[in-house]
MARPA-511337 format. One record per residue (C-alpha): residue number from 1; x, y, z; residue in one letter; chain. Coordinates in Angstrom, 3 decimals. Layout:
BEGIN
{NUM {X Y Z} "A" "A"} ...
end
This chain:
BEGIN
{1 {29.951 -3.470 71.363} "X" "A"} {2 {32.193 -3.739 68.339} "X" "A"} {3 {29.494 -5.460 66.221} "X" "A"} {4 {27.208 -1.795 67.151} "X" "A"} {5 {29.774 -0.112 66.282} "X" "A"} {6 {29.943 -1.457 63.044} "X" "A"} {7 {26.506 -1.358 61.721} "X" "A"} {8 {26.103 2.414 63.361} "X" "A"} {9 {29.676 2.376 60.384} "X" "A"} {10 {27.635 0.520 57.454} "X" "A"} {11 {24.508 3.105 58.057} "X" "A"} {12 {26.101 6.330 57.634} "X" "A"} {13 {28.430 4.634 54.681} "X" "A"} {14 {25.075 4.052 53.290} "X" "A"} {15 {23.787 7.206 54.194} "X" "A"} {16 {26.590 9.168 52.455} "X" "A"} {17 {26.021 7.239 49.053} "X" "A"} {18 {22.375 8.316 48.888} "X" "A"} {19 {23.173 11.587 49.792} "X" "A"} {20 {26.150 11.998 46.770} "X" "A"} {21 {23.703 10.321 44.041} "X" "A"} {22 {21.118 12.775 44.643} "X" "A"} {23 {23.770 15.747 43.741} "X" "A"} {24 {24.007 17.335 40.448} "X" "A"} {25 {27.718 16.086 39.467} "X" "A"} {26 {29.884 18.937 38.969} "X" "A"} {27 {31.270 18.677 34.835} "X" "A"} {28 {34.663 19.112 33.984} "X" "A"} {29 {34.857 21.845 31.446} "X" "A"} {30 {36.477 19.534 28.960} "X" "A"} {31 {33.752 17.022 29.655} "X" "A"} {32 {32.232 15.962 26.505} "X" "A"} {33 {28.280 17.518 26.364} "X" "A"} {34 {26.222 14.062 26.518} "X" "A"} {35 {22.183 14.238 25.454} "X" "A"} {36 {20.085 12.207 27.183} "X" "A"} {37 {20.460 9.464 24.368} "X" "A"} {38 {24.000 8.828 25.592} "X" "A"} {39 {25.147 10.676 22.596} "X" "A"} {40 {28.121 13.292 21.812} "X" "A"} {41 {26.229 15.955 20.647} "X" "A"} {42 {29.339 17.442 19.555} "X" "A"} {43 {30.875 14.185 18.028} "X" "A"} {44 {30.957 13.696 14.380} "X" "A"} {45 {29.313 10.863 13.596} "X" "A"} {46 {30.642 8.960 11.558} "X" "A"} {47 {29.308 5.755 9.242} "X" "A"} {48 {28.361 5.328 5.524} "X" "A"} {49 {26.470 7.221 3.901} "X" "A"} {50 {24.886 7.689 0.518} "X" "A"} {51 {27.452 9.237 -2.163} "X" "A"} {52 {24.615 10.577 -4.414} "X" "A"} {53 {22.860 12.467 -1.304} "X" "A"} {54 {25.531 12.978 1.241} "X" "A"} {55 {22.882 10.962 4.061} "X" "A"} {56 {23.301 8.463 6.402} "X" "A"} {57 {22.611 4.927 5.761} "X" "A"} {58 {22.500 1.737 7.363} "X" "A"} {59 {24.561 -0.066 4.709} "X" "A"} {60 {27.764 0.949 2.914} "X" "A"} {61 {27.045 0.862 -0.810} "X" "A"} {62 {29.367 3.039 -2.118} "X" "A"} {63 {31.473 1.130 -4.443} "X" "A"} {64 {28.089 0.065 -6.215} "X" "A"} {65 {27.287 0.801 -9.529} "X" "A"} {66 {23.823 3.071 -9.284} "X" "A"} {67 {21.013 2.660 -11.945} "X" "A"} {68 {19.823 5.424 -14.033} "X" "A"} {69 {16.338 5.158 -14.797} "X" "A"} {70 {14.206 6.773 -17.881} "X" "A"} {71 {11.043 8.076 -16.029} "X" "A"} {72 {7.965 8.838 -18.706} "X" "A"} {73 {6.734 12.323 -18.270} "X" "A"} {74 {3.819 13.183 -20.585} "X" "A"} {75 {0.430 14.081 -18.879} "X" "A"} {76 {-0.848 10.758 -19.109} "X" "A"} {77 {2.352 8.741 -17.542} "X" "A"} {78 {1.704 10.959 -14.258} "X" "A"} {79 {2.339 10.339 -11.698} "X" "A"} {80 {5.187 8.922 -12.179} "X" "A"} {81 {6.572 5.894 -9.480} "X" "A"} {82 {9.530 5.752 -8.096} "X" "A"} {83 {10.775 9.720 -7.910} "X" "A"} {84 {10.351 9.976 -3.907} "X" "A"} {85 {13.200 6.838 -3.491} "X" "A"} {86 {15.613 8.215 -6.287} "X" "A"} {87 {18.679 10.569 -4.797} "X" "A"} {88 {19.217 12.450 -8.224} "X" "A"} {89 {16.455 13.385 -10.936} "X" "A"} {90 {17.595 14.719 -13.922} "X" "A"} {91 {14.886 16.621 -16.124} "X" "A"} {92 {15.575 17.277 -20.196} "X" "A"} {93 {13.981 18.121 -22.946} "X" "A"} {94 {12.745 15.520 -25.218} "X" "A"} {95 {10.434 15.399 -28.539} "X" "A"} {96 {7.122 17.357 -29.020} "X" "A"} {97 {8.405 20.112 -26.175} "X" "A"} {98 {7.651 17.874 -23.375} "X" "A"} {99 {10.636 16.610 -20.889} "X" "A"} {100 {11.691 13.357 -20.171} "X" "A"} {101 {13.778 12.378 -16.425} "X" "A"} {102 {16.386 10.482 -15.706} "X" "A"} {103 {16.103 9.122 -12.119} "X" "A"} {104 {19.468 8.099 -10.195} "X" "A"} {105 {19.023 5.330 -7.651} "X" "A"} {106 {22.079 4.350 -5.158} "X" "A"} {107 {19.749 0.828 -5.311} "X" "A"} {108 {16.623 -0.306 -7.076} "X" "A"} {109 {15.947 -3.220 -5.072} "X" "A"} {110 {12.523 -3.264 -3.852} "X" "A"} {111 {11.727 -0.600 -5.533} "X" "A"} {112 {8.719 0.272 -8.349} "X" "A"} {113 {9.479 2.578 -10.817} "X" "A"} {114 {7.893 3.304 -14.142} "X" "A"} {115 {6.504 4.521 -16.197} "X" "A"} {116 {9.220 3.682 -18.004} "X" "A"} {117 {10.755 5.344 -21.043} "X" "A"} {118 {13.198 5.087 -24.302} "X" "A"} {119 {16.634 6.102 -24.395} "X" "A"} {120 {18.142 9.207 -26.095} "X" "A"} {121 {21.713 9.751 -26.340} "X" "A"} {122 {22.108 12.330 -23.794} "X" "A"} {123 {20.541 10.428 -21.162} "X" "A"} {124 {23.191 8.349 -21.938} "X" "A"} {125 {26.092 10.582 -21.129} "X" "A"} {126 {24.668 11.655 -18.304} "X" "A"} {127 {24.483 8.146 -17.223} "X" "A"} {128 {28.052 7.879 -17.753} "X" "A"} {129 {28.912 10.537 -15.566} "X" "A"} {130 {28.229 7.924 -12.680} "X" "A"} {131 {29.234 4.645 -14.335} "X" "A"} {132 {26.024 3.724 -14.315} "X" "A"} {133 {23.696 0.564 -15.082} "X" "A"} {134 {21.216 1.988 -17.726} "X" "A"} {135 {17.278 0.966 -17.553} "X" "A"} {136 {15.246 2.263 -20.433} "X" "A"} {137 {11.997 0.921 -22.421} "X" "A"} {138 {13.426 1.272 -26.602} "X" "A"} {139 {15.364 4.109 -27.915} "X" "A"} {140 {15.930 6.209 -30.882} "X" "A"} {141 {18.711 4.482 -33.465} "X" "A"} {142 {21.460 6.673 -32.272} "X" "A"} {143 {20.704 5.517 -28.746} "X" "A"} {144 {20.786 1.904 -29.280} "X" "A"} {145 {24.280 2.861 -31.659} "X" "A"} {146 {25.608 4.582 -28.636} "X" "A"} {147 {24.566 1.517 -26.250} "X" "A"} {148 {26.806 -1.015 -28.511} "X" "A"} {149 {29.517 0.992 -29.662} "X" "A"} {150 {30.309 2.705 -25.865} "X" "A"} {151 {29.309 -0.931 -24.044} "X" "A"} {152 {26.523 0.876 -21.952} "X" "A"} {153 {25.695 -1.669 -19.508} "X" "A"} {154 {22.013 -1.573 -19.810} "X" "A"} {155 {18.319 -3.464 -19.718} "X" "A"} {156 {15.872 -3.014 -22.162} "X" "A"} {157 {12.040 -3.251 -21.785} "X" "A"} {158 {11.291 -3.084 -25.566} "X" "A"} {159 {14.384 -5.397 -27.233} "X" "A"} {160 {15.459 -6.660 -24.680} "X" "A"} {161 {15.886 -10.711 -25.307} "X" "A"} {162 {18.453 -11.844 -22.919} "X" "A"} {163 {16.704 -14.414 -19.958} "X" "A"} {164 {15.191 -12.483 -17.136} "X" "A"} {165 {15.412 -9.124 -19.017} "X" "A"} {166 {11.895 -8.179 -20.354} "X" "A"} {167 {10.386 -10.453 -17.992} "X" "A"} {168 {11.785 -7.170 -15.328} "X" "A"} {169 {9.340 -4.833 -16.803} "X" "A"} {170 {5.253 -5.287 -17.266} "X" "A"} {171 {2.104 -3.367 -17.925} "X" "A"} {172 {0.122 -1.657 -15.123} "X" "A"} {173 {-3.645 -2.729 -15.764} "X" "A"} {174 {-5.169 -0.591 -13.494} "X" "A"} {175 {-3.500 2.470 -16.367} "X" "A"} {176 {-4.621 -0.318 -18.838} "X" "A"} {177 {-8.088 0.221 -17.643} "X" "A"} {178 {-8.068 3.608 -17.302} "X" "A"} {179 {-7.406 4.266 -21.257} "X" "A"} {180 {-4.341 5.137 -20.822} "X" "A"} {181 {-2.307 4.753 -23.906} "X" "A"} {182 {-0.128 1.502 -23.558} "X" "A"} {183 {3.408 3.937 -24.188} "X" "A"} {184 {2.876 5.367 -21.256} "X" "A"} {185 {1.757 1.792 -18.978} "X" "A"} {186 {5.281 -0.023 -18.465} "X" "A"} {187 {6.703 -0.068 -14.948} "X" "A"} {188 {9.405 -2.580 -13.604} "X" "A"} {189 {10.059 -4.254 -10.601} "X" "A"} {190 {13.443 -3.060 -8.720} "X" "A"} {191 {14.039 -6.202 -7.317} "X" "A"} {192 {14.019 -8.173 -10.790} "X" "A"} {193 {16.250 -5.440 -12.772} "X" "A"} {194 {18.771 -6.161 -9.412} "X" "A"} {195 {18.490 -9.783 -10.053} "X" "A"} {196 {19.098 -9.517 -13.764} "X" "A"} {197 {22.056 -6.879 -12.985} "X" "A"} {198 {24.028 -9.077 -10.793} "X" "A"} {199 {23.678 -12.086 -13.243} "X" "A"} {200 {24.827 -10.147 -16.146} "X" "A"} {201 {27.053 -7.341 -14.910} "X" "A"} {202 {29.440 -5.884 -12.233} "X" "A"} {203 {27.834 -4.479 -9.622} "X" "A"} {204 {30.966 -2.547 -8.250} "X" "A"} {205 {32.675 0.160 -9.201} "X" "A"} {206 {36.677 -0.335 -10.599} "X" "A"} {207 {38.856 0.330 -7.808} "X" "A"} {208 {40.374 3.442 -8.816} "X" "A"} {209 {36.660 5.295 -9.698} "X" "A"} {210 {36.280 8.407 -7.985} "X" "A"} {211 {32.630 6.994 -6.008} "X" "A"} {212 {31.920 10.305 -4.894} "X" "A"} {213 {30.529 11.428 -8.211} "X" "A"} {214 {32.438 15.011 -7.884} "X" "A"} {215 {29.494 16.051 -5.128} "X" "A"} {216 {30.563 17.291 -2.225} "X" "A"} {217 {28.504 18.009 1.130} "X" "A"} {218 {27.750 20.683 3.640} "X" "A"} {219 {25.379 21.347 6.433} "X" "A"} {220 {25.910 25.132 5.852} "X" "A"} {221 {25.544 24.947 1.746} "X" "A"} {222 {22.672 27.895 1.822} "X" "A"} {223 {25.683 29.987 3.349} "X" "A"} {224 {27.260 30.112 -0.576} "X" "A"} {225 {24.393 31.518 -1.945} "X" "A"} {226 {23.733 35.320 -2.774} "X" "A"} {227 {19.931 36.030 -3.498} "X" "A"} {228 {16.841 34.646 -2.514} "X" "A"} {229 {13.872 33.531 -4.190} "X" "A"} {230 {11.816 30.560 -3.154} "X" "A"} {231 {9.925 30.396 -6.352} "X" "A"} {232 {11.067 30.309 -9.788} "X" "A"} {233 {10.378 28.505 -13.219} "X" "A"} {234 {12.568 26.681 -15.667} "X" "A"} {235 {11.279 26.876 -18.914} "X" "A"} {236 {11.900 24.327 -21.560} "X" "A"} {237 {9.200 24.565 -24.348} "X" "A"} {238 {5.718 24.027 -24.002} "X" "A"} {239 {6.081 22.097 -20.475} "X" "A"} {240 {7.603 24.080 -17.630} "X" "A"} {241 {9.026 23.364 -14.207} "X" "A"} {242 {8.466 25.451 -11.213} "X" "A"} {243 {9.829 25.099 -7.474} "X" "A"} {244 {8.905 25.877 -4.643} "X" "A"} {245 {10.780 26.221 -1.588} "X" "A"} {246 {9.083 25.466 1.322} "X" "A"} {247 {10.203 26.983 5.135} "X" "A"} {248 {8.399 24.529 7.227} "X" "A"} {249 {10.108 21.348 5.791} "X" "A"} {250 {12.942 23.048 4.546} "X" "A"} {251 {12.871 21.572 0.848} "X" "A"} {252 {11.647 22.502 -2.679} "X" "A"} {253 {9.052 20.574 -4.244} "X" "A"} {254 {8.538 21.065 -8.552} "X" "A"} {255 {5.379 21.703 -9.867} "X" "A"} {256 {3.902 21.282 -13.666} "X" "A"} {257 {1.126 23.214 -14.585} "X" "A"} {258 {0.498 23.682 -11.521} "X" "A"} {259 {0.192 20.452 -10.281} "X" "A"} {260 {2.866 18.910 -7.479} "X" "A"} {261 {4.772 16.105 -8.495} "X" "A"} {262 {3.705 13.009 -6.478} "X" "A"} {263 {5.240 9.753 -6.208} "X" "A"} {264 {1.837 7.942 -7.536} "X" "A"} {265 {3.831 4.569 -5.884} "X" "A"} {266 {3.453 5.932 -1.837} "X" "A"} {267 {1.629 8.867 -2.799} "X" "A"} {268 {4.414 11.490 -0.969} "X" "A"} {269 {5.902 14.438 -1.872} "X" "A"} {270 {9.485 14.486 -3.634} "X" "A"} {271 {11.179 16.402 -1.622} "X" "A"} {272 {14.252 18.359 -2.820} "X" "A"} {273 {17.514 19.519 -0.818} "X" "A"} {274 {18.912 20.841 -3.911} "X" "A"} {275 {17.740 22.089 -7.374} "X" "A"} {276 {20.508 22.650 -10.085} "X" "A"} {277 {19.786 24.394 -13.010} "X" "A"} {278 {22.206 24.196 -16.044} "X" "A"} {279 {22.539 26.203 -19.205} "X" "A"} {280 {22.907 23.549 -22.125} "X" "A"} {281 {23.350 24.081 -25.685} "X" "A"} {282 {20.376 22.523 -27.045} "X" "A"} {283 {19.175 21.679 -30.733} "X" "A"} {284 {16.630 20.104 -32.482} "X" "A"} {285 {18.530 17.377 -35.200} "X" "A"} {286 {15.611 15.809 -37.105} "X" "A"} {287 {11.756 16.327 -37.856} "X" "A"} {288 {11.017 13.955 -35.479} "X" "A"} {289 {12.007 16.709 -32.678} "X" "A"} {290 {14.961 15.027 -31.298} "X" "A"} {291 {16.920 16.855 -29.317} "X" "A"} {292 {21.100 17.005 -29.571} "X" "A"} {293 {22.893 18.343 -26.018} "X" "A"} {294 {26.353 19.361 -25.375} "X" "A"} {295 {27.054 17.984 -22.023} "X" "A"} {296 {31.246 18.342 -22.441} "X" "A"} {297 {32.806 20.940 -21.925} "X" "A"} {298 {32.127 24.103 -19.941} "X" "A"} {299 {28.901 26.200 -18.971} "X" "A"} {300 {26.865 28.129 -16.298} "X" "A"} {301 {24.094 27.227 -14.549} "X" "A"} {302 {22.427 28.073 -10.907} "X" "A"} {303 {22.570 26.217 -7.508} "X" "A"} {304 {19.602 26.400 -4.968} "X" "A"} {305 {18.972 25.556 -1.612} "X" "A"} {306 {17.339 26.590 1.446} "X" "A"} {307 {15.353 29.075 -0.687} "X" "A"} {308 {18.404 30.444 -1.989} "X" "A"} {309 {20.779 30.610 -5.048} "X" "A"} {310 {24.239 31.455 -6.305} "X" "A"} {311 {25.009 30.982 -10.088} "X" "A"} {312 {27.989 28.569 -10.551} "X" "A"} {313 {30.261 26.898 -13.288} "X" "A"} {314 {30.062 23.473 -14.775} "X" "A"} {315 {32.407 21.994 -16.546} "X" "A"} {316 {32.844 18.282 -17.639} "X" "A"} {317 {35.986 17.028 -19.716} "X" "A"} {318 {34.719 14.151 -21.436} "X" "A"} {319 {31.302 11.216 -21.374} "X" "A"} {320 {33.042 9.377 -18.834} "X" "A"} {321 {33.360 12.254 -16.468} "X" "A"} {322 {31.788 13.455 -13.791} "X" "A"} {323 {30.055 17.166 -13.751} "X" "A"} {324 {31.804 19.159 -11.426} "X" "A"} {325 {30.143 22.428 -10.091} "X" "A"} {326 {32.367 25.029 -9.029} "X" "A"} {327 {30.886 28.567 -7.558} "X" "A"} {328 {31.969 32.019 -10.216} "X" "A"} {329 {35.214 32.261 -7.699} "X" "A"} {330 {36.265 29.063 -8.967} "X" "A"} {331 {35.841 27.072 -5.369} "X" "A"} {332 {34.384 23.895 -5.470} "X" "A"} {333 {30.369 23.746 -4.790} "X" "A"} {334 {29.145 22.041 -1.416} "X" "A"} {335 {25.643 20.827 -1.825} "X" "A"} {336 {23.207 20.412 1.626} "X" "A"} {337 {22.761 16.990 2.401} "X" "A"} {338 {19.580 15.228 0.662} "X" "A"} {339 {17.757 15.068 -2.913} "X" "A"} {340 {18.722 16.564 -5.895} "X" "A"} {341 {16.800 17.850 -9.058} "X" "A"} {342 {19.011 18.730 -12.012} "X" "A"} {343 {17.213 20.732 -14.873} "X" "A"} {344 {18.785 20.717 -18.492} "X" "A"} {345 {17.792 23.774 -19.582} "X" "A"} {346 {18.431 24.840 -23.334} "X" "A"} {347 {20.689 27.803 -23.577} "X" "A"} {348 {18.666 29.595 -26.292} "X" "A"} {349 {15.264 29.155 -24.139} "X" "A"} {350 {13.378 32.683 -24.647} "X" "A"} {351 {12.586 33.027 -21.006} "X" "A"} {352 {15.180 30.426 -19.661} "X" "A"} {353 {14.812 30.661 -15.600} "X" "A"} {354 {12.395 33.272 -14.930} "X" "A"} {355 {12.471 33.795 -10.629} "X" "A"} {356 {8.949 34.415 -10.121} "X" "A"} {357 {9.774 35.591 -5.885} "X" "A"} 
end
């Protein structure tokens, strides 16, 4: 009798668990709001992330040194390699009206990029800004002057004799067979300049450098902003950029003569978070065409995002500081997380930034 007893027990027991797991269980209304990937949707998460973008990534390299990258831009160096993997491009004018970029990478290992160019003395101080390893192909005199007499840690595709240094860089001969002039041919391999880097330089950052680069990061940046226009041109000379905001992916993408800029390396789209444009006091210096920036100092300039703007402040206190962007108020800009394209547009341009809707 008592053994009945006790099973008839054990089966409702039983019976009562199956009946409580199929109930919805009621949530405290503290309880933290899960998703079904067993995640806090309301947590922060936190981790490291890229200093130059403000995203997540899966290793913490923030107290390493980025490269800055010249990136050939005449018609026949397009398109260029590299772009789609670089967090910041910087876009100046150079000789003959054209531009020139500088591409910022947070790492170049693994990575293609070319065609490469020669340095110019600006590019240089805006290398600076983010303590920077430089990789160029030549340079004018006053670049090279600037290189030894500032110790610009840099690699050189042209003079560069030190072991493992011009080996980095070599000629694409499918360009080669394309009659492509040779300037515009020479790429490097990201995983070489890194090797050659870590023999001959520090990687790291000093200890008391500010590795945030001045850039700050919101998910509500668009909310600064003023006026819309999710098209407009930055004219430089003869060779213009335009961008182009677009809603479905929720990025800009430039344009030159009509033509999108492509990463010719994975053939994708360089897509753009942010697109600062700055007002520069620009000169020409010598018949050549050379071009002479003021990149100290103070200035104005525009901040887009989310097919948005705001104009803003710069101001930068010396080569071996950072640019800091402030809005007209004076409070500090936040820029939404991603890629950014920085334009160096000459102050006296005739048409400057023309917003074309």
């Amino acid at each position: 009798m008592k053994r009945i007893l006790a099973f008839v027990l054990s089966v409702l027991m039983v019976l009562c668990l199956f009946a409580g797991c199929g109930k919805d269980e009621e949530k405290s209304p503290n309880a933290p709001d899960v998703n079904g990937d067993g995640l806090n949707k309301n947590e922060v998460v936190s981790g490291p992330i890229n200093p130059l973008t403000g995203e997540k990534v899966s290793e913490d390299k923030s107290d390493l040194r980025p490269y800055c990258v010249m990136i050939n831009n005449h018609p026949d160096a397009r398109p260029s390699v590299g772009l789609s993997q670089a967090s910041i491009i910087y876009e100046a004018l150079a000789e003959g009206g054209i531009t020139r970029m500088m591409a910022v990478f947070n790492d170049v290992d693994g990575i293609t990029v070319g065609s490469l160019r020669s340095a110019r003395p600006y590019y240089i101080s805006m290398a600076q800004a983010y303590d920077a390893i430089y990789i160029h192909a030549g340079g004018s005199e006053q670049a090279y002057s600037d290189i030894k007499t500032l110790g610009i840690d840099n690699m050189d595709g042209v003079r560069g004799a030190r072991s493992g240094e011009a080996s980095s860089y070599y000629r694409d001969q499918t360009r080669l067979s394309q009659g492509k002039n040779v300037e515009h041919t020479l790429f490097a391999d990201g995983s070489k300049l890194a090797s050659f880097c870590k023999n001959n330089y520090e990687l790291k950052h000093d200890s008391s450098y500010d590795n945030t680069y001045g850039l700050s990061f919101a998910e509500d940046a668009v909310s600064q902003c003023t006026s819309s226009s999710a098209d407009f041109t930055v004219y430089y000379s003869y060779y213009n950029t335009t961008f182009k905001y677009d809603a479905d992916k929720k990025c800009y993408h430039a344009f030159i003569s009509g033509d999108e800029y492509i990463d010719g390396g994975n053939n994708s789209s360089i897509d753009l978070a942010n697109v600062i444009v700055l007002n520069i006091p620009t000169k020409t210096i010598d018949s050549y065409g050379r071009q002479a920036m003021e990149l100290t100092g103070s200035g104005t300039g525009y901040f887009f995002t989310g097919g948005k703007y705001v104009e803003i402040n710069w101001t930068r206190a010396d080569r071996a500081d950072n640019f800091h962007y402030t809005l007209k108020d004076g409070t500090p800009l936040n820029l939404s997380v991603g890629k950014t394209w920085i334009s160096i547009a000459p102050l006296d341009s005739t048409k400057g930034i023309v917003f074309n809707g």
